[in-house]
C-alpha positions in Angstrom: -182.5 160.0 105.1 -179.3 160.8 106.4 -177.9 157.4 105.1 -178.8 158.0 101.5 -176.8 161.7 102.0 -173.3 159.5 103.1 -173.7 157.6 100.6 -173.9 160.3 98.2 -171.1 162.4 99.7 -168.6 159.4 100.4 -165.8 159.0 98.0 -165.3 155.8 96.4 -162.9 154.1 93.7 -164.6 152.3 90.2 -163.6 149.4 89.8 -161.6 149.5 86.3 -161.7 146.9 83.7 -157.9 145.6 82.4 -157.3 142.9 80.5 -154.2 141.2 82.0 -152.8 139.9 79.0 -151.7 136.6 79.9 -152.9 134.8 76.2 -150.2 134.4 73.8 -150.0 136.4 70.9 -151.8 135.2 67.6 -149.4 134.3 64.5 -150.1 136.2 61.6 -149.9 133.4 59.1 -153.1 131.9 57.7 -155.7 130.3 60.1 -156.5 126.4 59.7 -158.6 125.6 57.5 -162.1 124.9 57.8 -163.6 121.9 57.6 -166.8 121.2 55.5 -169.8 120.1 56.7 -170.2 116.4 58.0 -170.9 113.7 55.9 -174.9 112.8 55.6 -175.7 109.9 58.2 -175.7 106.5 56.1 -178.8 103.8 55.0 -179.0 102.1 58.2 -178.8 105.5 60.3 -181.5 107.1 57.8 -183.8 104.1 58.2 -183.2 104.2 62.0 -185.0 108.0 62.4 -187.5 107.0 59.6 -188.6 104.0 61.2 -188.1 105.9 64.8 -190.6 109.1 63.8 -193.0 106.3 62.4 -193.1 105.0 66.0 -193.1 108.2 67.7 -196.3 109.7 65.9 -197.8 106.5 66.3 -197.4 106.1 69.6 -198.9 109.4 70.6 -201.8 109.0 68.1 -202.5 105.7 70.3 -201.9 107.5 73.1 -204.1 110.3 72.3 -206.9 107.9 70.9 -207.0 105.6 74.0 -207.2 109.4 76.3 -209.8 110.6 74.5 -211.7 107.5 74.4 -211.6 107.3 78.4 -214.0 109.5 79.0 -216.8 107.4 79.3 -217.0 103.9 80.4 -217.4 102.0 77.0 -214.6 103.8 75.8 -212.3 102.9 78.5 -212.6 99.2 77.1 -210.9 100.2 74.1 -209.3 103.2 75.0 -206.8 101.7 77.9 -205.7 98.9 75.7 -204.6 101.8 72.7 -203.3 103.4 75.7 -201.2 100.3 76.6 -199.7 99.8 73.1 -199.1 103.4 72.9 -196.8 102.8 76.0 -195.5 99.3 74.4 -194.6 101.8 70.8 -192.8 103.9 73.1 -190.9 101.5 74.8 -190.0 100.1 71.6 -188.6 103.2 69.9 -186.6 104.2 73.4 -185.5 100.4 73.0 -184.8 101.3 68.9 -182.7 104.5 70.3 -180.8 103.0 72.5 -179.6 100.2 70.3 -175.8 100.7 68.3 -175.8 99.3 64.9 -171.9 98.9 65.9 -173.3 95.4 67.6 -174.9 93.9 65.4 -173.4 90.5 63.8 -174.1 89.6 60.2 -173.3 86.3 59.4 -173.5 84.7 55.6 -174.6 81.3 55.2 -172.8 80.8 51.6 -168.8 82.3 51.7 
């Protein structure tokens, strides 16, 4: 108790908040400009997330399907190879993600 009552009685300097200033001043003539929003992502980039979301919901739905049908022992024949190509699906659209358009070569067979 007698620790709580120096506590209370002791005198003790706050901490005071100051901003030091050391920022230049802002100029008073108009700001930049803003820029406008982005362009929209281009065919190929537009195809790549459609054909990646394709792959994504059907890899889990294999993956779901081959879990569920694991439960009992004839369903474990089919349900761990859908589980497999689930896995495979998956693989494929981390390979699809991972993959630059930037690298691929086009090559015309008629100039």
């Amino acid at each position: 108790m007698e620790e709580k009552d120096i506590a209370r009685n002791e005198e003790c300097v706050e901490a005071e908040l100051v901003h030091q200033g050391g920022g230049a001043p802002r100029p008073e003539g108009p700001r930049a400009p803003v820029s406008g929003p982005s362009a929209a992502p281009g065919l190929f980039t537009r195809l790549k997330m459609l054909i990646a979301a394709g792959l994504g919901v059907a890899a889990l739905a294999l993956l779901l399907a081959g879990g569920l049908l694991t439960s009992t022992v004839i369903g474990a024949i089919l349900g761990i190879p859908l589980m497999l190509a689930g896995v495979a699906l998956l693989a494929l659209l981390f390979k699809l993600f991972s993959a630059e358009l930037k690298n691929f070569v086009v090559s015309r067979k008629f100039p």
